[in-house]
N, C-alpha and C positions, 0 to 999 in steps of 0.2 A: 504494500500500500504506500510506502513510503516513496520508493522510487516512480510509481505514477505521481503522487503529488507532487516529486520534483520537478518529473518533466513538465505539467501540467506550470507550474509556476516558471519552467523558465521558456519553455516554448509556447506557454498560453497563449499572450499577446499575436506572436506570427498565425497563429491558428485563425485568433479572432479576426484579424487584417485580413487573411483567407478569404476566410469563411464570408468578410465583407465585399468583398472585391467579388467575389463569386454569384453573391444574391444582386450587384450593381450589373455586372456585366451582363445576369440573365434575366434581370426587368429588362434594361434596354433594348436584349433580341430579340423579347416577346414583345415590347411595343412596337417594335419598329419589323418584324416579322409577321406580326397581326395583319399591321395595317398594310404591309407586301402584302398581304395574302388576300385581302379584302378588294386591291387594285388586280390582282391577276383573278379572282374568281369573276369581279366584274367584265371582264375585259373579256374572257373566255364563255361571257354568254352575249359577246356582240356579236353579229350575225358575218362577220371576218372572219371566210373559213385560214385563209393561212393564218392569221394571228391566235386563230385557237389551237393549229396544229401546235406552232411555235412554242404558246405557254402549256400545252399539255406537256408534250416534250418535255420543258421547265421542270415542272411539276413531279413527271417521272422520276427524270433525272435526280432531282436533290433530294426525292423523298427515296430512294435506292442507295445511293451512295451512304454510308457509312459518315456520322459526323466527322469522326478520326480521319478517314482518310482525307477527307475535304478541307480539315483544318491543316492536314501535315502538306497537302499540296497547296495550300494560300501560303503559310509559312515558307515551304523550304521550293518550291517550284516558281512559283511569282519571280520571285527576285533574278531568278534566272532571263529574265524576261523585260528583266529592268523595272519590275513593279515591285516598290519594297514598302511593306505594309508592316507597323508596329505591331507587336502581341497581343494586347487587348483590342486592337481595330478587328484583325485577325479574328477572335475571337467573336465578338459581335458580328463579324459579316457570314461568319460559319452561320454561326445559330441564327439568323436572319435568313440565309435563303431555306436553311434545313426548315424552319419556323415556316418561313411563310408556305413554302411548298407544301407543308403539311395541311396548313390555315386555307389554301386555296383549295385542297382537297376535300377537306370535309364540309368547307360552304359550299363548293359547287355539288357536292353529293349532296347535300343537305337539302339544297334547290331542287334537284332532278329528284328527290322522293314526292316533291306534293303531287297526287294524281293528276291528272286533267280534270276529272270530273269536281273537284275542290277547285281547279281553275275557273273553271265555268261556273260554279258557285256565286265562287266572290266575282266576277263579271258582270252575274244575272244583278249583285245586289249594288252595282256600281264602285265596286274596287277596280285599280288599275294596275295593271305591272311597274315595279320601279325600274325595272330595267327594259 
């Protein structure tokens, strides 16, 4: 018991600075992945058939790829490229397209469940599409 409360007292502090930097960076990729994910669900129900190939594609893609490997190719493949992105940008931009890709899939699924006949509903009773 002893030896945990030392570490605890002297590594505490790095833990806590952790621990904070970790809930900072993942509000930011959830806000900022939402609202990705809110522009490409819109976007994929405008009647632009290539732009909805495009962001499906999108969507595929980042919700497949592995966070890990997307973060180690922003990190260590970018710069190869002359694109040199700091650590926590890096970080935020992972969880950003992983976030919204996922955000774009479950609104646009979430849209494509209401029947038609719930469409025709709210029509009969003067509702209109937002989109």
């Amino acid at each position: 018991m002893g030896s945990v409360f030392r570490l605890l007292t002297e590594y505490g502090p790095a833990f806590g600075q952790a621990l904070l930097l970790t809930w900072k960076l993942t509000a930011m990729a959830f806000v900022t992945g939402f609202a990705a994910g809110i522009v490409v669900t819109v976007a994929r129900l405008l009647p632009l058939r290539p732009l909805r190939f495009v962001l499906t594609g999108y969507v595929e893609v980042f919700r497949n790829i592995p966070s890990v490997v997307l973060l180690t190719f922003i990190v260590f493949a970018l710069p190869d490229l002359q694109i040199v992105i700091d650590y926590e940008p890096s970080v935020i931009l992972t969880l950003t397209l992983v976030c919204s890709a996922f955000t774009a899939d479950y609104l646009h699924t979430g849209i494509n469940t209401v029947a038609r006949g719930q469409v025709e509903a709210a029509r009969s009773l003067g509702m209109r599409p937002v989109v």
